[in-house]
Structures are given as structure tokens and as C-alpha cells.
C-alpha positions in Angstrom: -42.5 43.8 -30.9 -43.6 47.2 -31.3 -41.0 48.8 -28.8 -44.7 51.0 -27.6 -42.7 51.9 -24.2 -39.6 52.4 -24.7 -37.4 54.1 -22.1 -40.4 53.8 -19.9 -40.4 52.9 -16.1 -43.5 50.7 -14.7 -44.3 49.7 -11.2 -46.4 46.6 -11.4 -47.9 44.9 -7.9 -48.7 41.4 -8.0 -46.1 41.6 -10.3 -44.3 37.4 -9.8 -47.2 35.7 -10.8 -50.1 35.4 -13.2 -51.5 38.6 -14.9 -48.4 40.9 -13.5 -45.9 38.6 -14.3 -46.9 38.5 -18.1 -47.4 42.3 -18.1 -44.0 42.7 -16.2 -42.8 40.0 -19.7 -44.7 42.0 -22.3 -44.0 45.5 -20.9 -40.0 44.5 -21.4 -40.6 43.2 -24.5 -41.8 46.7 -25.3 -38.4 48.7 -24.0 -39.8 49.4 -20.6 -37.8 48.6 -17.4 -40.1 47.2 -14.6 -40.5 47.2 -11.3 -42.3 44.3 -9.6 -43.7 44.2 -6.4 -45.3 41.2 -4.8 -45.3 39.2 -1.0 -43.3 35.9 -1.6 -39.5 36.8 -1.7 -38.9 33.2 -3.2 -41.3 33.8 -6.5 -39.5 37.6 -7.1 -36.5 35.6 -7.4 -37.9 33.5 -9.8 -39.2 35.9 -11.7 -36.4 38.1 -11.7 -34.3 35.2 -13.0 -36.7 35.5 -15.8 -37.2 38.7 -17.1 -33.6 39.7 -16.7 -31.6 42.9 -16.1 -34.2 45.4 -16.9 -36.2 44.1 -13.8 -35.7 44.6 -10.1 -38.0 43.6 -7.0 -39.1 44.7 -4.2 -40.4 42.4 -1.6 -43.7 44.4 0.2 -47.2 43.5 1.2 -48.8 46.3 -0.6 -52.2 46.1 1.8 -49.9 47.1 4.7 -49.0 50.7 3.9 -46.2 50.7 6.2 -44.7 48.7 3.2 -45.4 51.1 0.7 -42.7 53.5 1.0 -39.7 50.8 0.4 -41.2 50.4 -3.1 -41.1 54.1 -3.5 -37.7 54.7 -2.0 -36.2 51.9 -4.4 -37.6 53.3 -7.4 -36.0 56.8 -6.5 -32.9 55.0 -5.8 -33.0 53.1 -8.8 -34.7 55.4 -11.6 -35.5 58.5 -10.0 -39.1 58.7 -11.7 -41.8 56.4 -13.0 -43.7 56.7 -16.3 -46.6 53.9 -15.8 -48.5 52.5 -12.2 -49.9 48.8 -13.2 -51.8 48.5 -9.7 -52.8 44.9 -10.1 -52.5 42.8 -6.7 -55.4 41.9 -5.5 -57.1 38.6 -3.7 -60.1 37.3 -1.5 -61.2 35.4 0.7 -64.8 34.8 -0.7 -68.0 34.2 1.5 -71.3 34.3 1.1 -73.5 37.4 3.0 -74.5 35.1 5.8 -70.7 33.7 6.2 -68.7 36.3 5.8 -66.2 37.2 8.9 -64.7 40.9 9.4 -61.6 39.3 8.9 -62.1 38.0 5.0 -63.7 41.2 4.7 -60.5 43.2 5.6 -58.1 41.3 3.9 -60.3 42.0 0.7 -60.5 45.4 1.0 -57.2 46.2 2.4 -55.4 44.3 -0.3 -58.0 45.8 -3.3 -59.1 49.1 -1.8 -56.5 50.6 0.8 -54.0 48.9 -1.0 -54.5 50.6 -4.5 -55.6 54.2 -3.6 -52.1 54.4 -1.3 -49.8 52.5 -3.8 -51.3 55.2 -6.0 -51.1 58.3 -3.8 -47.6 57.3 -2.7 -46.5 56.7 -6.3 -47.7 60.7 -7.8 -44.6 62.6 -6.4 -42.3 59.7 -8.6 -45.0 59.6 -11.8 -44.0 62.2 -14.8 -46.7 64.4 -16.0 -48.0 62.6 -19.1 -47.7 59.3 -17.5 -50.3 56.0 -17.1 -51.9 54.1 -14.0 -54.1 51.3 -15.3 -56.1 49.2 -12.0 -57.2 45.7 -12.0 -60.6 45.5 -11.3 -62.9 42.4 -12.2 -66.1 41.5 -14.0 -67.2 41.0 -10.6 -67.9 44.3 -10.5 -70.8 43.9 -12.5 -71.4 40.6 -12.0 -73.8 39.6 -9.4 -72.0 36.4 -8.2 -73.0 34.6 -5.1 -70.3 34.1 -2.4 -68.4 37.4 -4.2 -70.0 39.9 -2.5 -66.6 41.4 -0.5 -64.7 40.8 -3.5 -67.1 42.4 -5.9 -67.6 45.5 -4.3 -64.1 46.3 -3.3 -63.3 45.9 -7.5 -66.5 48.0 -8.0 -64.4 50.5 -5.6 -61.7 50.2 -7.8 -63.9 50.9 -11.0 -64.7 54.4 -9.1 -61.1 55.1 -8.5 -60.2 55.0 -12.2 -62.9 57.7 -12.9 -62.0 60.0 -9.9 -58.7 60.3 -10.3 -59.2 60.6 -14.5 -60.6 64.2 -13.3 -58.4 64.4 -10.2 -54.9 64.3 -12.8 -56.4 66.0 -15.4 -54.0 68.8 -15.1 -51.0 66.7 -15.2 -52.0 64.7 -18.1 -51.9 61.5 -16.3 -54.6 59.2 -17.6 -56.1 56.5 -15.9 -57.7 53.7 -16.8 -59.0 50.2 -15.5 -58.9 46.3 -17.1 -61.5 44.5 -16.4 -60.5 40.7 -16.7 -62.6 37.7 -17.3 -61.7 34.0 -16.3 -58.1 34.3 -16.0 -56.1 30.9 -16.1 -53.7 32.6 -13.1 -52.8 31.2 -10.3 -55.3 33.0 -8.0 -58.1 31.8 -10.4 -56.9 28.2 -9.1 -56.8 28.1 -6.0 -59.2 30.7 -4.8 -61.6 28.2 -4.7 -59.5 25.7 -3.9 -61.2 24.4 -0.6 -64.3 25.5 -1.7 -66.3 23.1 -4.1 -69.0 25.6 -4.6 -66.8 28.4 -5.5 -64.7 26.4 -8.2 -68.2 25.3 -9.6 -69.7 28.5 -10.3 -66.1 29.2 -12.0 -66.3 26.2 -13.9 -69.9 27.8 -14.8 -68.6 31.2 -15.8 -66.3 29.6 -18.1 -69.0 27.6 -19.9 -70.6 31.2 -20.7 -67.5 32.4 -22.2 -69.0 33.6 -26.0 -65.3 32.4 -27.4 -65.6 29.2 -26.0 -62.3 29.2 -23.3 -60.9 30.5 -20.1 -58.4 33.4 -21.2 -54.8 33.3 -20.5 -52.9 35.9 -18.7 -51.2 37.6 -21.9 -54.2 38.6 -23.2 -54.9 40.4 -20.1 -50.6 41.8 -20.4 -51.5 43.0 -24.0 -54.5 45.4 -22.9 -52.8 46.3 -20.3 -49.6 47.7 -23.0 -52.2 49.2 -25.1 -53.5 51.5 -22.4 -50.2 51.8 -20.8 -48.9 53.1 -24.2 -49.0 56.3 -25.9 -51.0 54.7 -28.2 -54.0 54.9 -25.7 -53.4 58.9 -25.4 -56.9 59.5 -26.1 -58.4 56.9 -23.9 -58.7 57.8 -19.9 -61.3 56.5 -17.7 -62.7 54.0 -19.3 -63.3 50.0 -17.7 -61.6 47.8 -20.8 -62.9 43.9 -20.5 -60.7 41.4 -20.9 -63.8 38.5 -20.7 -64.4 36.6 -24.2 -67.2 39.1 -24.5 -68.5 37.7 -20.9 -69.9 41.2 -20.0 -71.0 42.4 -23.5 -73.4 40.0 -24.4 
């Protein structure tokens, strides 16, 4: 490897599974030590086992901001700064307009909305002048999917988040940027739809659209994620990067 973030220190929600467990791999593969953040206690331990001694865990529901603070007060403990925000849990519980109750519309938007912008606010006082948040947001966002609707428009909220806050940080040179992935082979992508026939058909669907021919797999998404984590993205802030098989572009 490249050793692109070296001596760094990155916070990464959703951070035992999937998409933030191969960042969490990749960014330690690159020098950084990592902080990972998800809700299962069980798979932290797993992953901890994993990655090794430049990881630690904290166990916190980051949609529940009472939560937040632990992560913020380990880090302190631990580091006493933090160089890169990877602000990538997220979830649904998809519906269709006519179908959808207030309560899968609140768990939506309090794990991808609420969630992020107070992981994020909580996190500036720790995060160095200079440094990096990169948010998941989805294709969704700009995809007009049936049964997404929640979903979609709490990643289109994200989307606007990485484009506020590119002006907001401005002065402290903290850019911010967003990855946008495509059909992810995670573990969300299989079983989101997982008692819901339609839903894992229009997935199978999307897939089939795919201009390189296959689902992608969650290091792809970890390696775009380095890139604009990295210094060697220190001209690039604001911008939505797809991680789709060219889903969006053409």
C-alpha cells in the first residue's frame, strides 16, 4: 500500500460490517488508526479481532444522540483528536408512499439524517483543521425507485449536508465530501429486502443495469472512500463521487 494516511485518526460508523468494515481494513492498511462505531457489541468484537491493535470500538446507536458523546469521549481518551469523520451507518425500513408508517419513517431518518449531522457536529471540537468527513449517501438519491421514497430522500438530505458544510468549514480547511454507492454486495443490501419479494426484485433489476456487468463489492466502495479521505483529494471538496458501475452516468 501507499501508506496515504499515515498517522491519521478516523472515526467510521457502521464501522463492523460491510462498507465500514472494509474502509475501517483499507484505512489501516494505509497507517491510520480507526475508530469503529456500530450497534451489535458481538460483531465489534469480531471485527476488532480482525483489524488488530490499531482499532478500538465503541459500542453506540449513533441515531440516538444520547449515544453520541461516548464515541467522542473515547476518542479524547484514546487519541485526543481526530483527522478523518467516515459517517457511514445508515439503514431502512423501505415502504411504498401508500404503506409507509411514521415509525419506518423515523428510523430512516434518525439513523441517516439526525444521525449524521450530530455525529458530525459532535465530532468538530475533536477534528484538526485540515482534516476530512466523507458521508454515505446512495444513488437513491437520484434514483426514483419505488418503495424507496423515505430512504431516498433522507440520502438526498445527506447529499445537501456535504455541500453545506463544504462552505460552513471552509475556514478550517476541512473538506467534505460524499460517496455515492451503487449495488453493494453488504450485508444490508441482503437482507433489506429480505421479507420483501418485491424489494429484492427491483435489486435484482438494478443489478442487471449495471454497465460493468456485476454487483460491486464493499472495497471498491473502502478505496473511494481512502482517496477522498487522503491528502491526495486536497483539491476535491463537495462533490457526490459514485461508486455504481457507471449506474448513474449513463
Amino acid at each position: 500500500m501507499t501508506n496515504m494516511l499515515g498517522g491519521k485518526i478516523a472515526l467510521i460508523t457502521g464501522g463492523s460490517s460491510g462498507i465500514g468494515l472494509a474502509t475501517a481494513r483499507r484505512f489501516i492498511s494505509e497507517g491510520a488508526s480507526v475508530v469503529i462505531v456500530a450497534r451489535d457489541q458481538a460483531k465489534l468484537d469480531s471485527a476488532l479481532q480482525e483489524l488488530g491493535p490499531r482499532a478500538t470500538a465503541v459500542q453506540a446507536d449513533v441515531s440516538k444522540i444520547a449515544n453520541l458523546d461516548a464515541i467522542f469521549a473515547h476518542i479524547q481518551a484514546r487519541h485526543g483528536r481526530l483527522d478523518i469523520v467516515f459517517a457511514n451507518a445508515g439503514g431502512s425500513k423501505p415502504g411504498k408512499l401508500d404503506q409507509l408508517t411514521e415509525e419506518q419513517f423515523d428510523f430512516t431518518f434518525d439513523l441517516n439524517v439526525k444521525g449524521v449531522f450530530f455525529l458530525v457536529q459532535k465530532a468538530l471540537p475533536l477534528l484538526a483543521d485540515g482534516g476530512a468527513i466523507v458521508l454515505t449517501t446512495s444513488i437513491a438519491n437520484v434514483k426514483g425507485m419505488p418503495g424507496a421514497s423515505g430512504y431516498s430522500a433522507s440520502k438526498a438530505a445527506v447529499r445537501a449536508f456535504a455541500r453545506t458544510w463544504t462552505t460552513e468549514l471552509k475556514d478550517r480547511r476541512i473538506r467534505v465530501n460524499a460517496v455515492s454507492p451503487g449495488p453493494i454486495d453488504t450485508p444490508l443490501h441482503q437482507t433489506i429486502g429480505a421479507n420483501n419479494p418485491e424489494v429484492m426484485k427491483r435489486a435484482a433489476a438494478m443489478v442487471a443495469q449495471v454497465p460493468v456487468g456485476r454487483i460491486g463489492q464493499p472495497e471498491e466502495v473502502a478505496a473511494a472512500v481512502t482517496f477522498l479521505a487522503s491528502d491526495q483529494a486536497s483539491f476535491i471538496t463537495g462533490v457526490e463521487l459514485s461508486v455504481d458501475g457507471g449506474l448513474t452516468a449513463v
